[in-house]
C-alpha positions in Angstrom: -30.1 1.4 -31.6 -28.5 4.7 -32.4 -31.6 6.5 -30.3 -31.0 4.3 -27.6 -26.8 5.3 -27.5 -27.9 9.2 -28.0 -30.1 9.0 -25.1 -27.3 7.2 -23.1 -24.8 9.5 -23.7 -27.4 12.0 -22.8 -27.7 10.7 -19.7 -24.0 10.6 -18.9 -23.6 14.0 -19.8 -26.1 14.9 -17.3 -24.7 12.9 -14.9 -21.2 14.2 -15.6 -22.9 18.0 -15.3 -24.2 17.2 -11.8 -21.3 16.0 -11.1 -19.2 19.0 -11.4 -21.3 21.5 -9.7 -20.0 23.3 -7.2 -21.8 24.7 -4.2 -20.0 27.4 -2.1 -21.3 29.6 0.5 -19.4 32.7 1.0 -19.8 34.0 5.1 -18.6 36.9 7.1 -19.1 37.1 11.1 -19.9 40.8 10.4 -20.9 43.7 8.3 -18.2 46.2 6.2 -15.4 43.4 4.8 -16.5 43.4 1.5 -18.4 39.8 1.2 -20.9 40.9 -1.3 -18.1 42.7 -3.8 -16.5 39.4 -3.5 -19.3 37.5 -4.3 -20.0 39.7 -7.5 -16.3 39.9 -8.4 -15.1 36.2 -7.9 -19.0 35.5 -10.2 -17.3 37.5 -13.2 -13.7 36.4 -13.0 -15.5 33.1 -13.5 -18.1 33.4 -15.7 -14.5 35.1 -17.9 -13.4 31.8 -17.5 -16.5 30.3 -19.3 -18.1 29.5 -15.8 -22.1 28.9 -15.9 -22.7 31.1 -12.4 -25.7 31.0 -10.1 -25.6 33.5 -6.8 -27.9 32.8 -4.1 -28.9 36.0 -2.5 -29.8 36.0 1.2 -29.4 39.7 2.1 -31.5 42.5 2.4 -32.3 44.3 -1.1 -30.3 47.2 0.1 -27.0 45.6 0.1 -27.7 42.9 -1.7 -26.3 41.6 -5.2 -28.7 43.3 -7.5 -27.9 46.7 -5.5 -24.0 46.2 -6.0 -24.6 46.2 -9.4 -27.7 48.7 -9.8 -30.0 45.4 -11.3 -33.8 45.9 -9.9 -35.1 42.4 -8.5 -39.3 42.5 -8.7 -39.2 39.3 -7.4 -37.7 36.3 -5.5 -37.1 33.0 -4.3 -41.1 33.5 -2.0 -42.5 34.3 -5.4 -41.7 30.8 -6.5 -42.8 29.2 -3.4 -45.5 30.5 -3.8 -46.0 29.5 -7.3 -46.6 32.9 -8.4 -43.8 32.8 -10.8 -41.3 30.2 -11.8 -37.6 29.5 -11.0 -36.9 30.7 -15.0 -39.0 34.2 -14.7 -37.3 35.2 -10.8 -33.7 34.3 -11.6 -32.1 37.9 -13.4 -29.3 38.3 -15.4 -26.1 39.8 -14.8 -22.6 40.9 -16.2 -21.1 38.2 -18.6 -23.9 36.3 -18.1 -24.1 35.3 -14.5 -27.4 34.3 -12.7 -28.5 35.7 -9.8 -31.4 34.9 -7.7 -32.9 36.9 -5.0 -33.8 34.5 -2.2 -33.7 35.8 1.5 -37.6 35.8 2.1 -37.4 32.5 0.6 -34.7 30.8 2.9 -36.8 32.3 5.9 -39.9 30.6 4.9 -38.5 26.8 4.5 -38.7 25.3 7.5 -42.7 26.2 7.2 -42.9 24.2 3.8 -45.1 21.0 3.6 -43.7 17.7 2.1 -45.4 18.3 -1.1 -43.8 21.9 -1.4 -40.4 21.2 -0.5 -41.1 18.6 -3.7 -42.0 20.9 -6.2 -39.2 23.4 -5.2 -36.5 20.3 -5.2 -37.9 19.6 -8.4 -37.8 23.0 -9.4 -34.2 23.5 -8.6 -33.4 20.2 -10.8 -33.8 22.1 -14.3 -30.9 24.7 -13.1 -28.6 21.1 -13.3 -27.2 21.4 -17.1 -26.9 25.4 -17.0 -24.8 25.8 -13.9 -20.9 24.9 -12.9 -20.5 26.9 -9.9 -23.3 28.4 -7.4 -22.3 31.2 -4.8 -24.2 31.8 -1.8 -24.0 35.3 -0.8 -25.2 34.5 3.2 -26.9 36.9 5.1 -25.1 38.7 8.1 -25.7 37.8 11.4 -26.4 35.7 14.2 -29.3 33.9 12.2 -30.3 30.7 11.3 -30.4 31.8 7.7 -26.5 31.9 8.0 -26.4 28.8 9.5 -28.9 27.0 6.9 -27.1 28.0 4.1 -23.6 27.5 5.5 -24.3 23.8 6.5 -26.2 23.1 2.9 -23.3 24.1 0.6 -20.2 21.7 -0.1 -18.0 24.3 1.2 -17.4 27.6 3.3 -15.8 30.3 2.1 -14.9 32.6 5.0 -14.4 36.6 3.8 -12.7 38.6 6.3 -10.7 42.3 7.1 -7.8 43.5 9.0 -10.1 45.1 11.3 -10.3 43.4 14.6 -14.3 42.9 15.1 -14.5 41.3 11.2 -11.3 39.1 12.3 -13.2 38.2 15.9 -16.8 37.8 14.0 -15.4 35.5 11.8 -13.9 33.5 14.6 -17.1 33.3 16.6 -19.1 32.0 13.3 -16.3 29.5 12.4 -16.5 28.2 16.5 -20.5 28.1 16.6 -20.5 25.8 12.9 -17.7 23.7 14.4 -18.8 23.1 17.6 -22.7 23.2 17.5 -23.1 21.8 13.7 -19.7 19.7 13.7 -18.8 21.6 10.2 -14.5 21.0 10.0 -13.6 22.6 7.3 -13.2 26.1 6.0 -11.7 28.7 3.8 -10.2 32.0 4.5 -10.1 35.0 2.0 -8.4 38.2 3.4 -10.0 40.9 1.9 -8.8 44.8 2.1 -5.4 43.9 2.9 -2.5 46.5 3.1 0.0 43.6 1.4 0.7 40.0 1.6 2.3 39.8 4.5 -0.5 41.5 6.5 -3.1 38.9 5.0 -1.1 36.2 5.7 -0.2 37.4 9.3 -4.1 37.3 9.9 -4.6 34.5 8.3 -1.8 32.7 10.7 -3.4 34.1 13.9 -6.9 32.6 12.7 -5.3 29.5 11.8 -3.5 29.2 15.4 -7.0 30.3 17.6 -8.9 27.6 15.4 -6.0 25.1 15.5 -5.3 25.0 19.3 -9.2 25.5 20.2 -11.5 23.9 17.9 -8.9 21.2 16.6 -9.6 22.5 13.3 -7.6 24.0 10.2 -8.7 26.5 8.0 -7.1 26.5 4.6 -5.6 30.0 3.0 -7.6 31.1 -0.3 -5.2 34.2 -0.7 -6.6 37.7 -0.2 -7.4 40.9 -2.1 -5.5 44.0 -1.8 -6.7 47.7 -0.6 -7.5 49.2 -3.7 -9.8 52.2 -4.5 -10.8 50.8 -8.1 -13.1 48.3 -6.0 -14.7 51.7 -4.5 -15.0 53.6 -7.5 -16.0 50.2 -9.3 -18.8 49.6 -6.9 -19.6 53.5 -7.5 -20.1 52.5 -11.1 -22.4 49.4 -10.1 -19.9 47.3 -11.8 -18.0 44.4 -10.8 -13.7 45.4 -10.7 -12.8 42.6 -12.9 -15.0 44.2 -15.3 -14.6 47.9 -15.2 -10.9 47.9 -14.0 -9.3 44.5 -15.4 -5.9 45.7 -15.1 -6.5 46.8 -11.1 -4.3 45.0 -8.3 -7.8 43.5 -7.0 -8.9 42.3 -10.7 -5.8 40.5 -10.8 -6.4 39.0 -7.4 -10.0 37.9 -7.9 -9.3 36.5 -11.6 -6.4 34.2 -9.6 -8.9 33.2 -7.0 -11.5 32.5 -9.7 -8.8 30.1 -11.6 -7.5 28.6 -8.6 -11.0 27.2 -7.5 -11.9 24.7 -9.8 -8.3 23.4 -8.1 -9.5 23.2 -5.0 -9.8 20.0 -3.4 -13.4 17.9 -2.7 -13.5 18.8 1.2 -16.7 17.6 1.4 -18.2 14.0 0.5 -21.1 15.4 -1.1 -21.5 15.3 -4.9 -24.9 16.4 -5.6 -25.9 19.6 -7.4 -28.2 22.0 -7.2 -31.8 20.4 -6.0 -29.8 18.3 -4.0 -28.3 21.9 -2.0 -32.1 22.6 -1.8 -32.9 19.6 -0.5 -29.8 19.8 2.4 -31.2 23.8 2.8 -34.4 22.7 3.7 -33.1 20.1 6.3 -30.9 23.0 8.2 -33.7 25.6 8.1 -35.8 23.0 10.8 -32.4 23.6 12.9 -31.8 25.8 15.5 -29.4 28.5 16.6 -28.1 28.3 19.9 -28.7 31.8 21.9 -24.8 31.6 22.7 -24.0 32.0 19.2 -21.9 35.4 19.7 
């Protein structure tokens, strides 16, 4: 009887684990606003906070997460396809523990997967469940369908943007093509590289307006980093701000964005975790991207 109530409660906490994953893909609609340092940053503030991280890499290994942070990836999320290596010997370690897997030549190769593959990689993905709270997608750049696959999979969007007008456009266009063509309705803004509050929250307000009165939708305000040259010389260092310069204006803004999200409200009615995201990613990376995009 008592091995029978152990393995029940072992069950519920696995159930309770899968539960409170969260899957978040941070976007741009261009190259230069920082979406990468934001990743990395916002993965330390919570792994601090005694987050289990995972960061899904899509970009190329030049200004990708392992480069921000001088790690040397050997292999990725292909290898494991391929069943060359497994999930456990592609994922690499970061600062305060964070996880970080390389995957764009993976995510361009799913929609070439046969029945029995997209299984094993599902199942693959399903031992990740009682090690990780919160996964960040670090989406590729571009008028791809890789964006687009890994947008739609995740529970939510998390939309990184500058003052400067072709980031604040780019970000427009990508938020009207996932609307309109993919009927996604809801997003979040981060300003990043903002002269002061006022300025981010002026953008924020005109992007809120354009999306409100053309695409009937309404982004929600995650706050917004501030100009700061410790996020240069930090990224110099191949070290994450919250890290290197804790008591920086930036640190201070990424450890409230960190503590702020596990506040953030369900806006999406999907509860699965991570082999569920796989299975979603796999579904999207059959669909296609209209030539219209931007």
């Amino acid at each position: 009887m008592i091995r029978i109530m152990g393995d029940q409660a072992e069950g519920l906490r696995c159930m309770q684990s899968k539960e409170k994953v969260r899957i978040i893909t941070v976007a741009s609609g261009g190259s230069g606003v920082g979406k990468t340092s934001a990743v990395v940053n916002l993965a330390v503030a919570l792994a601090k906070n005694g987050k289990d991280v995972l960061i899904l890499d899509e970009n190329p290994c030049h200004n990708n997460v392992c480069a921000n942070l001088g790690i040397k990836a050997r292999y990725d999320l292909l290898h494991v396809i391929n069943q060359d290596k497994t999930l456990d010997q592609v994922i690499l370690k970061g600062p305060e523990g964070i996880s970080i897997l390389p995957a764009l030549r993976g995510v361009s190769s799913l929609a070439k997967l046969q029945p029995s593959d997209q299984d094993r990689l599902i199942d693959s993905f399903d031992s990740l469940q009682r090690s990780v709270d919160v996964v960040l997608v670090d989406a590729a750049v571009g008028s791809t369908g890789h964006v687009l696959s890994m947008s739609l999979a995740a529970q939510e969007v998390l939309m990184v943007l500058s003052p400067s007008k072709s980031a604040i456009t780019g970000a427009y266009s990508l938020i009207k093509l996932m609307s309109q063509e993919y009927a996604k309705r809801n997003f979040r803004i981060l300003i990043n590289k903002a002269e002061s509050e006022e300025e981010a929250k002026s953008i924020f307000d005109n992007v809120h307006k354009a999306a409100q009165r053309y695409l009937s939708l309404s982004p929600d305000f995650m706050g917004f980093i501030p100009l700061d040259d410790k996020l240069q010389r930090s990224a110099q260092l191949s070290r994450a701000v919250v890290e290197a310069f804790p008591s920086s204006a930036s640190a201070v803004s990424y450890r409230k964005l960190a503590a702020g999200l596990q506040e953030w409200s369900r806006i999406d009615n999907y509860d699965g975790g991570v082999e569920n995201f796989m299975q979603r990613l796999i579904r999207s990376s059959h669909l296609g991207v209209p030539s219209t995009a931007f």
